[in-house]
C-alpha positions in Angstrom: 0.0 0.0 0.0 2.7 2.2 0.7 4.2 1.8 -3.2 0.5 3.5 -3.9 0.4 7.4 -3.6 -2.8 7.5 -5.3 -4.5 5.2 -2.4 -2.7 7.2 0.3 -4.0 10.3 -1.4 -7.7 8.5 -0.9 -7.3 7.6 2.5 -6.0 11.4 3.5 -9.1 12.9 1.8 -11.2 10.6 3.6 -9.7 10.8 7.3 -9.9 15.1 5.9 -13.7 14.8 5.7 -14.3 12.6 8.6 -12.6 15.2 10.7 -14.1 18.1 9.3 -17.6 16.5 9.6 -17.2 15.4 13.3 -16.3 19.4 14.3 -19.2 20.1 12.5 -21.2 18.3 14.2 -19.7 19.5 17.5 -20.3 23.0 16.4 -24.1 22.3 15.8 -24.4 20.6 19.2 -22.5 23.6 21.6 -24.1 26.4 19.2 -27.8 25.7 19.0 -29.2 25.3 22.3 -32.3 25.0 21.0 -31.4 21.4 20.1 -32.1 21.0 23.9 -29.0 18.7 24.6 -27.8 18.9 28.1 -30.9 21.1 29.0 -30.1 22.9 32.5 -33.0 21.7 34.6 -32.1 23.4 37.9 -30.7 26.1 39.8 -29.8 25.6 43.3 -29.0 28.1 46.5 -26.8 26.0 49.1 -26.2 28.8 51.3 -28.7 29.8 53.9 -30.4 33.4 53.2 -30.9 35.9 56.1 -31.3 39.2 53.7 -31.0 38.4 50.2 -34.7 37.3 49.1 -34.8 34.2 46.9 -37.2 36.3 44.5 -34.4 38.6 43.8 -32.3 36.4 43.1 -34.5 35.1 40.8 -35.0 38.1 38.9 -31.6 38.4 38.7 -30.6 35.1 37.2 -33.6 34.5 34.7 -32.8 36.2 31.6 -29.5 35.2 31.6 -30.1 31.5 31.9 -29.5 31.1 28.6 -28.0 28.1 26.2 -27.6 24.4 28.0 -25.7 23.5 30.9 -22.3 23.6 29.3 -23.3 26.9 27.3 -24.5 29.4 30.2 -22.4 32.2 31.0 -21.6 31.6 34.7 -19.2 34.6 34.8 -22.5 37.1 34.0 -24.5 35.2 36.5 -22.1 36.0 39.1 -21.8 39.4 38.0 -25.5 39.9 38.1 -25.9 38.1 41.5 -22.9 40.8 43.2 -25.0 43.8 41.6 -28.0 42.4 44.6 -27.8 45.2 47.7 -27.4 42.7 50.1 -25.0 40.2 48.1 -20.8 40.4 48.8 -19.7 37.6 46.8 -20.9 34.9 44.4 -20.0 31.7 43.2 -21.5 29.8 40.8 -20.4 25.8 39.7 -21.7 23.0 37.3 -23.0 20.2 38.2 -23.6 17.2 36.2 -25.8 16.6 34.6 -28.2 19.5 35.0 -27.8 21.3 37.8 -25.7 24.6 38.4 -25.2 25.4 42.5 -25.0 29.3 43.7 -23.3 30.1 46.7 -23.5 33.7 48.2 -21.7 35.5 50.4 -24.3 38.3 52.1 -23.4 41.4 53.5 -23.0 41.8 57.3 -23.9 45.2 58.6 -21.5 46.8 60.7 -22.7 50.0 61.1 -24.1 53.3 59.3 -22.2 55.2 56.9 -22.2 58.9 56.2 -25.0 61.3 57.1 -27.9 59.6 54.4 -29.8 56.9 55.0 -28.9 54.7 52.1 -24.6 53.4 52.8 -23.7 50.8 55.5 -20.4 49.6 56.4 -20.0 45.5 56.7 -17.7 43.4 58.5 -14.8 44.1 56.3 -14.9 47.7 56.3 -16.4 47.9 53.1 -19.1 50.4 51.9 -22.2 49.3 50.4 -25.6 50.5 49.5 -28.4 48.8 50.6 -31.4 49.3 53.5 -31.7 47.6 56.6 -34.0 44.3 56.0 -34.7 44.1 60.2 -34.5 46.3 63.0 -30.9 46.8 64.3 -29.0 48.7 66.3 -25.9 49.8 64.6 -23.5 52.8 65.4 -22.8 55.7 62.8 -19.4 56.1 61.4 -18.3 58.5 58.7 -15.2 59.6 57.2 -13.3 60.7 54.1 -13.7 58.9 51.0 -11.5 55.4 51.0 -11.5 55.8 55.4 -14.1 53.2 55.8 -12.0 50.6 56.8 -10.0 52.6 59.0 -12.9 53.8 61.0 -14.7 50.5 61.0 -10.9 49.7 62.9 -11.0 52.3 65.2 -14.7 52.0 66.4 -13.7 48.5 67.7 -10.7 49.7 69.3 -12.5 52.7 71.1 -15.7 50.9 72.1 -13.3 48.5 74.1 -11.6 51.1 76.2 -14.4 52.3 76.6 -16.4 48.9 78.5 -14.9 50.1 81.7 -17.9 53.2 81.8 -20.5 51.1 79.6 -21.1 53.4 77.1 -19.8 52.6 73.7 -19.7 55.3 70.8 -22.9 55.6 69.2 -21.1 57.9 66.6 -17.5 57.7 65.4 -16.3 60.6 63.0 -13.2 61.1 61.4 -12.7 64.6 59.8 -11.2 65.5 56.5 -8.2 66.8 58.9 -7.9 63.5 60.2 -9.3 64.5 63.7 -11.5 62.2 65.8 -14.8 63.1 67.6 -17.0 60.4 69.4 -20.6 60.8 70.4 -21.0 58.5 73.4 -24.8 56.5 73.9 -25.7 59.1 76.6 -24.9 61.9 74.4 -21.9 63.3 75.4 -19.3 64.3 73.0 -15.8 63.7 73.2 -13.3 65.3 71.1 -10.2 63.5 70.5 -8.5 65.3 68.1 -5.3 64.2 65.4 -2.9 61.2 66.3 -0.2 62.8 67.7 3.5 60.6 68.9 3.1 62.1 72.0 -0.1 62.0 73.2 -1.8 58.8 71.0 -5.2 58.8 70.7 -5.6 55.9 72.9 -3.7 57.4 75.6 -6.2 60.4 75.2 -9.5 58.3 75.4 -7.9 56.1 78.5 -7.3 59.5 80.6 -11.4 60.1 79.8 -12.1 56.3 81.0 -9.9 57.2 84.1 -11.8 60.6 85.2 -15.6 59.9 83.7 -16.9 58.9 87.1 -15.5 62.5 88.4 -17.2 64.1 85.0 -20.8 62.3 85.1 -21.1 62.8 88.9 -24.8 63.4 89.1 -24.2 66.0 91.8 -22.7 68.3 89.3 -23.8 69.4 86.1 -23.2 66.8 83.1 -21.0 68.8 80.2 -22.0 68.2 77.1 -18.9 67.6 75.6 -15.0 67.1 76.7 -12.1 68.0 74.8 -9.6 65.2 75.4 -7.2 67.0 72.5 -4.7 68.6 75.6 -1.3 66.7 76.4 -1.8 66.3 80.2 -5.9 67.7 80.7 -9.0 68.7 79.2 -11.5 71.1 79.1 -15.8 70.5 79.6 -18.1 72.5 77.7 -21.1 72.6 79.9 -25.3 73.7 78.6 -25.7 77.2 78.4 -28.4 77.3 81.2 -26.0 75.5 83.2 -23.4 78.1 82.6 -26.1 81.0 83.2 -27.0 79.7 86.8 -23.8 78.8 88.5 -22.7 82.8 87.2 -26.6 83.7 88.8 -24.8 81.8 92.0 -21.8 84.4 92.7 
């Protein structure tokens, strides 16, 4: 057979065709879903949903179930899915023969952001926009743009110092001049100021811990704010009518 180009020729053409028919046919069945090979018969959610509704997510997901099982575009499924308010990460698999599993990731509220109603802070310091699905009690932090993380830091790191008088910030603030103000449960401001090498901001807040009993005594009049921003003291600024009676005193 060798000794015979011509037959050689013959057999080339033929193993030709063969190949070119078998891609055809393997472009037909991946390009025309509506063949309904490998039809995708289910979508399942194996994570357990506290704020995402299952309704949104199937909002989300049906026009772009699309094609068969191996012709859907995960990758815009997941980006669909992480455009959700209340949805931080996605994931998305196959699995044979039908099936394709969805994992999410929800958002967990830390606290407020900003002065609006509409941006919270989750777990990771992260902003995102989205509205409370229950009632919870969160504190209100705020910064400059990209500071989220920071403050989200700092919060935890004030409201233990403060345990000792019970009364974690209700409000943390950080100004465009890097400053820090706290708003304690009760009200009370306390001003904190700029990180400084020599009188840290945690050496600042401590000295309030040490002297609040001597600053809330109910026999004296409660300031309404303290200005812990001194190296070795602070200063109280007390109501107005509290001011007007102890000079009606003298």
């Amino acid at each position: 057979m060798w000794h015979k180009p011509h037959l050689l020729t013959a057999i080339s053409d033929l193993l030709f065709l063969a190949g070119a028919a078998a891609l055809l046919a393997a472009a037909v069945v991946w390009g025309t879903p509506r063949m309904r090979l490998f039809p995708l018969n289910e979508v399942q959610i194996t994570s357990e949903l506290r704020s995402v509704q299952r309704g949104e997510l199937e909002d989300a997901l049906t026009e772009l179930l699309r094609g068969n099982f191996f012709t859907v575009d995960l990758e815009a499924l997941r980006r669909a899915l992480e455009e959700l308010p209340w949805v931080r990460r996605a994931e998305l698999w196959r699995k044979w023969p039908s099936r394709i599993e969805v994992r999410i990731e929800e958002q967990q509220a830390a606290a407020h952001w900003g002065d609006g109603q509409g941006e919270l802070v989750n777990t990771f310091g992260e902003v995102f926009a989205a509205t409370l699905t229950r009632e919870q009690r969160l504190p209100r932090l705020s910064g400059p743009a990209g500071s989220s993380r920071e403050v989200l830091r700092r919060y935890g790191e004030f409201a233990e110092l403060l345990k000792p008088v019970g009364l974690p910030p209700a409000q943390v603030a950080l100004s465009p001049r890097l400053a820090w103000l706290l708003k304690l449960e009760d009200g009370m401001l306390v001003e904190l100021g700029r990180e400084q090498l020599k009188a840290p901001i945690r050496m600042r807040l401590q000295r309030f811990v040490d002297y609040y009993p001597t600053v809330s005594d109910a026999r004296h009049v409660r300031p309404l704010a303290v200005d812990m921003r001194y190296p070795n003291g602070f200063a109280l600024r007390f109501p107005a009518s509290a001011v007007q009676e102890v000079k009606g005193k003298k």
